[in-house]
Rosetta silent file (secondary structure, phi, psi, omega in degrees, C-alpha in Angstrom):
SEQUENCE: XXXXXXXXXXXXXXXXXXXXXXXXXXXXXXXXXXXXXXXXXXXXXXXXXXXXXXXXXXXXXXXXXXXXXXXXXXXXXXXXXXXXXXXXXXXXXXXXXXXXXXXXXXXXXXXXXXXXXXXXXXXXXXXXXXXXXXXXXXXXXXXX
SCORE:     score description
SCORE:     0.000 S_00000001
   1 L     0.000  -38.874 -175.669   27.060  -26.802   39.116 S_00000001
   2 H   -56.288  -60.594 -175.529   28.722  -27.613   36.203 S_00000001
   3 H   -49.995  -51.805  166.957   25.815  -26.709   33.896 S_00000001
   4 H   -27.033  -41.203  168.395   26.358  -23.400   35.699 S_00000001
   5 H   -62.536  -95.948  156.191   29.740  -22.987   35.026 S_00000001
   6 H   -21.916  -78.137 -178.977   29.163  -22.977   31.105 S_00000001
   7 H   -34.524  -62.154 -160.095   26.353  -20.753   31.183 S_00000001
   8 H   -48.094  -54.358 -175.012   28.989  -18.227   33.478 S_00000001
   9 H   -68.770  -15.707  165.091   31.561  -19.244   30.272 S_00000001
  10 H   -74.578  -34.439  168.779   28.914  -18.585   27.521 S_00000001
  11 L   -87.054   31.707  157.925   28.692  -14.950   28.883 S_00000001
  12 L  -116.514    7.805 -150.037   32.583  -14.530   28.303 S_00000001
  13 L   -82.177  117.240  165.026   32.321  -15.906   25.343 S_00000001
  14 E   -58.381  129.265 -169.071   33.215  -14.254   21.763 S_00000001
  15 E  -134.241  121.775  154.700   29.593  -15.972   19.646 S_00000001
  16 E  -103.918  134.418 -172.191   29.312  -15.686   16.006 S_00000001
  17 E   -99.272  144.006  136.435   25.750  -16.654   14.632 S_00000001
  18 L   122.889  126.473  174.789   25.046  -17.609   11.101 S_00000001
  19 H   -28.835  -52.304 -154.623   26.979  -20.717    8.659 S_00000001
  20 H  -102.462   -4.209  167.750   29.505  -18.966    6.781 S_00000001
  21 H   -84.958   -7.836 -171.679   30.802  -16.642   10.147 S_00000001
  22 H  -122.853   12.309  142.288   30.734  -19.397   12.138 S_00000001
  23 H   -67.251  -48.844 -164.958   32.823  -21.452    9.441 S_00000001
  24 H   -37.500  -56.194 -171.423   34.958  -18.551    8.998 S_00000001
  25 H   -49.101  -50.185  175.720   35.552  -18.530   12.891 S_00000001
  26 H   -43.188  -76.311  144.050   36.020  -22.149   13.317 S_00000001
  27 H    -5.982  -67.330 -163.481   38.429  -23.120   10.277 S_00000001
  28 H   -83.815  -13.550  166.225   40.604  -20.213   12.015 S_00000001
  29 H   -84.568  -11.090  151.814   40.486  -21.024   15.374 S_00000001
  30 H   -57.812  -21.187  168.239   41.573  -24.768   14.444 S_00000001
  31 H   -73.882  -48.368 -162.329   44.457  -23.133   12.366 S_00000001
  32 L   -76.427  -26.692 -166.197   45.756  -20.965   15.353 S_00000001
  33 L   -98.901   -9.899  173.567   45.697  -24.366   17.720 S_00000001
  34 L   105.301   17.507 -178.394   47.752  -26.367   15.312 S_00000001
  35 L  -109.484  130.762 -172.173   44.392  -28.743   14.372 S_00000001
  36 L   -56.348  131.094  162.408   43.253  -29.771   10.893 S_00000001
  37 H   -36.096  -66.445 -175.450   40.592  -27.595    9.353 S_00000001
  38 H   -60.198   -2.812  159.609   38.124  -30.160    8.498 S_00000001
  39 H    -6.241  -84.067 -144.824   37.351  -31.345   12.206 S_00000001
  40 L  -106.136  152.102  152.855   33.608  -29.955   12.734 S_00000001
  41 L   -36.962  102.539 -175.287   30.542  -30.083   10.728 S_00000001
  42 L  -117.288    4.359  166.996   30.809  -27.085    8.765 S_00000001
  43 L   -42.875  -63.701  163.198   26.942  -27.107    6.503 S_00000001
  44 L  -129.564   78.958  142.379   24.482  -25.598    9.235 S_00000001
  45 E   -61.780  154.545 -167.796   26.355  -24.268   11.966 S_00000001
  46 E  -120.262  -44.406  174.349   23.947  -21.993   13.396 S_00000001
  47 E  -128.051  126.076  141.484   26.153  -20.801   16.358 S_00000001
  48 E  -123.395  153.557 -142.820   29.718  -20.647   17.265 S_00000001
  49 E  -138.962  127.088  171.911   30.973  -19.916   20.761 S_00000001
  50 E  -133.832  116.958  174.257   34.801  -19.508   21.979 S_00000001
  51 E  -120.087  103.225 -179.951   36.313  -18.338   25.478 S_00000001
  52 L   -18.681  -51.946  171.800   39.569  -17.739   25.221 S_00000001
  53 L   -68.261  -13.275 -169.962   40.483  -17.701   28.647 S_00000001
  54 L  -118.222   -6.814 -168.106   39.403  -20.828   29.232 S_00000001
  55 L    62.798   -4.931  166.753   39.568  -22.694   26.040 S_00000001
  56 E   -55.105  119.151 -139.405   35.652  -23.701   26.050 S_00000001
  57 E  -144.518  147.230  155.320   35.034  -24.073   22.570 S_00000001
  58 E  -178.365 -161.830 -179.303   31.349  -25.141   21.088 S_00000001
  59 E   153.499  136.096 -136.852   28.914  -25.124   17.997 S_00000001
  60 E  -101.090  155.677  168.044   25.561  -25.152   17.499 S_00000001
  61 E  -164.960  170.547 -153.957   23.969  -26.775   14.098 S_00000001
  62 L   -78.339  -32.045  160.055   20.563  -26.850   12.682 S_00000001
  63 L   175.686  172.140  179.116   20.492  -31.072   13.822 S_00000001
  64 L   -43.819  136.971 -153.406   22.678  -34.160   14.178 S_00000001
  65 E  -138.254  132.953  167.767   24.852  -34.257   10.966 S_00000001
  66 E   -94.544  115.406  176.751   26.870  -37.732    9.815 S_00000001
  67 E  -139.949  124.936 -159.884   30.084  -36.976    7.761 S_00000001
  68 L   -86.836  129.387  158.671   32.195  -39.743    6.040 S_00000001
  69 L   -91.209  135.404 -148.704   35.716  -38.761    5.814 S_00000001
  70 L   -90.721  -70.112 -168.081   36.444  -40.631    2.526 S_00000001
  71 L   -48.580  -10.868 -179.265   40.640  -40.716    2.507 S_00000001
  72 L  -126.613   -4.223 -172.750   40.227  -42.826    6.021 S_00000001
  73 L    68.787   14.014  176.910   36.418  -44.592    5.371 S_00000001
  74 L   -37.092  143.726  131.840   35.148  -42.814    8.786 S_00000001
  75 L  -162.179  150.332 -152.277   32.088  -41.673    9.327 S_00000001
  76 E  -134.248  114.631 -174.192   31.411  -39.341   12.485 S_00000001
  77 E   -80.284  166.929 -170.865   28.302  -38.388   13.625 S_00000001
  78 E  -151.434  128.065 -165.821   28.218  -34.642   14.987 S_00000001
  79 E   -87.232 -173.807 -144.108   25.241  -33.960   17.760 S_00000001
  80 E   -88.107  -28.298  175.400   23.133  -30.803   17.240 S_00000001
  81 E  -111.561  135.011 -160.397   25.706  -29.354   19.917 S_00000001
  82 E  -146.648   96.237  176.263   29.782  -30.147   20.051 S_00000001
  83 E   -90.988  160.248  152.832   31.567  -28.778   23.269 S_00000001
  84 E   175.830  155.510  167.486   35.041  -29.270   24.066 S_00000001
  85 E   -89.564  131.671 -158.328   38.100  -27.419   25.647 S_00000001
  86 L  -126.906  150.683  179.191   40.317  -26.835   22.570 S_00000001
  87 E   177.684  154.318 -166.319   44.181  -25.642   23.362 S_00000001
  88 L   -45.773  134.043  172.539   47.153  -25.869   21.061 S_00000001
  89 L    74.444  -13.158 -137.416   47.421  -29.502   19.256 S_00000001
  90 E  -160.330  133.904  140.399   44.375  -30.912   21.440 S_00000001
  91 E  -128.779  105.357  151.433   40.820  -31.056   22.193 S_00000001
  92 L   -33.340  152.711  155.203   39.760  -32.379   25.359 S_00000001
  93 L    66.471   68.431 -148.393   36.657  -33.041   27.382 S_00000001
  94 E  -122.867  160.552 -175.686   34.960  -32.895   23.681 S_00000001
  95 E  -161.068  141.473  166.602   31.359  -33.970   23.874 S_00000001
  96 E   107.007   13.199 -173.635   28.782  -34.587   21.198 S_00000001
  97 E  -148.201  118.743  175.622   30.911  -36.466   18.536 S_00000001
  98 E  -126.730  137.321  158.366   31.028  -40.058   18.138 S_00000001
  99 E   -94.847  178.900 -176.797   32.360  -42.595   15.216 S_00000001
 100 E  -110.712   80.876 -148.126   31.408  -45.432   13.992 S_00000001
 101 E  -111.388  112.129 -171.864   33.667  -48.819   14.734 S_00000001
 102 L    84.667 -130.242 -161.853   31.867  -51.876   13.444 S_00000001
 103 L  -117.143  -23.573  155.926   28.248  -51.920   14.227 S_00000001
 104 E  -136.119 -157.241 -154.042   28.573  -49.111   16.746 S_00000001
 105 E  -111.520  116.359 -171.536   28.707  -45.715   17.876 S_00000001
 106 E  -114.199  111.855 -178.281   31.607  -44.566   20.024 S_00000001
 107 E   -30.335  144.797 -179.765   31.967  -41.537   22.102 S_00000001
 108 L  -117.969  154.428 -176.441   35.249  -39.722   20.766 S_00000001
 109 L  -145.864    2.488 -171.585   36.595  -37.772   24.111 S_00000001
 110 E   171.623  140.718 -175.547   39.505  -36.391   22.820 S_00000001
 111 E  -158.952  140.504 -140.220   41.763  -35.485   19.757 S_00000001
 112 E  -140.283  157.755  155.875   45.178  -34.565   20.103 S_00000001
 113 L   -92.991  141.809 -149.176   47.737  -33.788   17.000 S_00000001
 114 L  -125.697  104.730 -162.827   50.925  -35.492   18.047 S_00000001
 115 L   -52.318   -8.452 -175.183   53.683  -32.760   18.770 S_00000001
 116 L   -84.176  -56.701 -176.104   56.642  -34.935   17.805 S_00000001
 117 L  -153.366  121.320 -167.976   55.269  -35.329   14.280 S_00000001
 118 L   -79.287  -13.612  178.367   52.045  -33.013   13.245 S_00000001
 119 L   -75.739    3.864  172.765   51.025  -35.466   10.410 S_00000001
 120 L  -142.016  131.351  132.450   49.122  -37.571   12.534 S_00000001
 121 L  -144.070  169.469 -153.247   46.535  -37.660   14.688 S_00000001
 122 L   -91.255 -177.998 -175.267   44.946  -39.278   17.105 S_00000001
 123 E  -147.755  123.359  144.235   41.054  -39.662   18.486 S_00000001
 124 E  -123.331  179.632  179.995   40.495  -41.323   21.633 S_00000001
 125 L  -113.088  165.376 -170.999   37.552  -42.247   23.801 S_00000001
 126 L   -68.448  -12.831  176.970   36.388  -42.239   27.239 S_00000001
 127 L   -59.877  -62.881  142.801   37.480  -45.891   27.736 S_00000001
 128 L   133.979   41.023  157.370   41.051  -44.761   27.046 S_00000001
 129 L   -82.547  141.381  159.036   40.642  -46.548   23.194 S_00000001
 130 E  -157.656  170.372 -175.349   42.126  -44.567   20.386 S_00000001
 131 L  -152.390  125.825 -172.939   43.069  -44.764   16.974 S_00000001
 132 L   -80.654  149.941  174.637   45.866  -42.546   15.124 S_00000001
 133 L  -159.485  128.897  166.807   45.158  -40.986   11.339 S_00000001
 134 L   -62.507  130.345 -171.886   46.751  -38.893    9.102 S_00000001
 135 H   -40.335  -51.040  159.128   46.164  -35.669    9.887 S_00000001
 136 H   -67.334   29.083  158.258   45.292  -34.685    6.237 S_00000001
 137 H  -120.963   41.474  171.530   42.478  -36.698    5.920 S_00000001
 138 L  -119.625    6.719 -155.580   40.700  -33.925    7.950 S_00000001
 139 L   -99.675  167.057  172.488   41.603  -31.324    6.263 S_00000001
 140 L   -62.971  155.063  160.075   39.137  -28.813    3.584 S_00000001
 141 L   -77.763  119.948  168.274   39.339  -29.220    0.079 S_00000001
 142 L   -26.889  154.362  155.446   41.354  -26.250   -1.244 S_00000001
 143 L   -58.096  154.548  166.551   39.156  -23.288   -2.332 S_00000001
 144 L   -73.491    0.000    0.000   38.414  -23.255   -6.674 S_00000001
């Protein structure tokens, strides 16, 4: 039913195909919710898919992509597909992104920007673990 559901929300969807439209798209819908640019995988996106009314958010990539953020010593694996309901400061329900704590691999379930002070934010998991980070050490490297 669920699966169903999606499918219904992929035909409302606005879907841009191809790496640098479905950066473009991304980057700016992460701007508009109040979320650091540098979030998602942005190398081979193949597809991205957003429906507004609903906030069902998702993006497609060429396979499973590992990316260290360096300023925090992360590194975040990103499955070939990364749903989530996205809505000002926060994505929820997020599926398809895990970090690495230790020796293993942890679902991330959520990532929220903290409205009280935008300079941080957090990642939690379905266990109801999290861990806060400054927000800029998600963010793009200016353009040259």
């Amino acid at each position: 039913q669920q699966q169903l559901a999606m499918e219904v929300s992929r035909a409302e969807a606005e879907v841009v195909t191809g790496t640098e439209a479905c950066k473009e798209k991304s980057v700016g819908l992460l701007k508009e919710m109040g979320l650091p640019n540098g979030l998602p995988p942005l190398e081979e996106m193949e597809e991205f898919g957003y429906v507004r009314e609903t906030g069902y958010v998702w993006l497609r990539q060429k396979r499973e992509a590992k990316h260290t953020f360096k300023k925090i010593g992360k590194v975040v694996a990103y499955g070939e597909e990364v749903t989530g309901i996205i809505e000002k400061g926060k994505i929820r329900r997020l599926g398809g992104v895990k970090s690495k704590e230790l020796l293993l691999w942890i679902s991330v379930s959520e990532i929220v920007v903290d409205p009280a002070d935008p300079s941080k934010i957090t990642f939690r998991t379905p266990a109801g673990l999290y861990r806060t980070f400054p927000s800029s050490a998600f963010l793009l490297p200016p353009p040259n």
